[in-house]
C-alpha positions, -999 to 999 in steps of 0.1 A, spaced: 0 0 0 15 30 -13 21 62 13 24 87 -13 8 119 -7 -17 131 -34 -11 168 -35 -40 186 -50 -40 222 -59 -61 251 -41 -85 263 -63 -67 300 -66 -87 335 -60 -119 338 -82 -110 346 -120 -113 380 -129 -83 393 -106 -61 401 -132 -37 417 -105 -32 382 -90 -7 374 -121 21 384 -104 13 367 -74 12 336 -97 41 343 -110 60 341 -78 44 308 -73 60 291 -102 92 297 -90 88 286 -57 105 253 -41 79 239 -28 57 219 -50 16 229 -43 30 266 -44 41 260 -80 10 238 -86 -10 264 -74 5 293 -92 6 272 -128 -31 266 -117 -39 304 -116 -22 313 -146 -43 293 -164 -78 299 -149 -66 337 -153 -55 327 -192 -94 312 -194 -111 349 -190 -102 363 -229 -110 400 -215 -76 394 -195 -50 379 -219 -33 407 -234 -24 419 -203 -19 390 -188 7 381 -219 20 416 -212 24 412 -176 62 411 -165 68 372 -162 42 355 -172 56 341 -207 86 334 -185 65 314 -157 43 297 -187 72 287 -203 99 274 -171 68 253 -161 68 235 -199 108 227 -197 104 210 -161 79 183 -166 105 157 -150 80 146 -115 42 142 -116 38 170 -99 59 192 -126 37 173 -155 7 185 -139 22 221 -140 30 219 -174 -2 210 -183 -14 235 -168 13 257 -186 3 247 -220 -33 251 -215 -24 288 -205 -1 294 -233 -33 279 -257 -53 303 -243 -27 330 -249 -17 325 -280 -37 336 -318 -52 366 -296 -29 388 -310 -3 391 -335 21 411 -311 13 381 -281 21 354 -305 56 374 -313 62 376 -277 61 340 -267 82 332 -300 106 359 -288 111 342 -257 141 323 -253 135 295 -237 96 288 -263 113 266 -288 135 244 -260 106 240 -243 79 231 -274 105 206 -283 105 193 -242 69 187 -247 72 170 -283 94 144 -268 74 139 -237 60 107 -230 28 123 -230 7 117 -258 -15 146 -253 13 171 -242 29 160 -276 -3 165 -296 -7 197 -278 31 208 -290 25 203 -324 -8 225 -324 13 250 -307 43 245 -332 15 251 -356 2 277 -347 31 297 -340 42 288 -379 14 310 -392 27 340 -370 
């Protein structure tokens, strides 16, 4: 019989709190595991709200967060983050032309698209090439 905590996230604030983005931000970064569970979780229920996601791209560190959560998807705990990560970035991206630039721009969006396309993750993969795709028409 297996010991092994279960973490599950805290649903974060209600959505609509745009000014919780750095707040989540923060979160990604942190050590400990349901903080960075819980911060990838509020990016993307922020990401959901499509009144919000220009300046949530805009939003000092969010591409960043979005995209150190996609290159670590080494424990279960990090997988769930990046899928949480790559629903956000969905959301984010075809909004607008000047978003979509942004999150090509960044440095670490094409090491971390081809993280996800040689995950053992059939969906994270399937999602990676619709992202790849995407991005190819930008």
């Amino acid at each position: 019989m297996s010991t092994k905590k279960i973490l599950k996230p805290r649903e974060p604030e209600p959505v609509g709190r745009p000014d919780r983005a750095g707040l989540y931000v923060r979160n990604v970064f942190s050590q400990r595991p349901e903080t960075k569970l819980n911060g990838a979780l509020g990016l993307k229920n922020l990401s959901q709200e499509r009144e919000y996601r220009v300046a949530l791209a805009q939003h000092p560190g969010v591409i960043d967060a979005i995209m150190f959560c996609i290159m670590h998807g080494d424990t279960e705990i990090n997988e769930r983050c990046q899928g949480y990560a790559v629903a956000a970035l969905k959301n984010l991206l075809l909004e607008k032309p000047a978003i979509d630039t942004a999150i090509l721009e960044n440095e670490n969006c094409l090491p971390g698209l081809l993280h996800l396309l040689c995950s053992q993750n059939p969906r994270l993969q399937l999602d990676a090439i619709a992202i790849v795709d995407w991005l190819s028409v930008q």
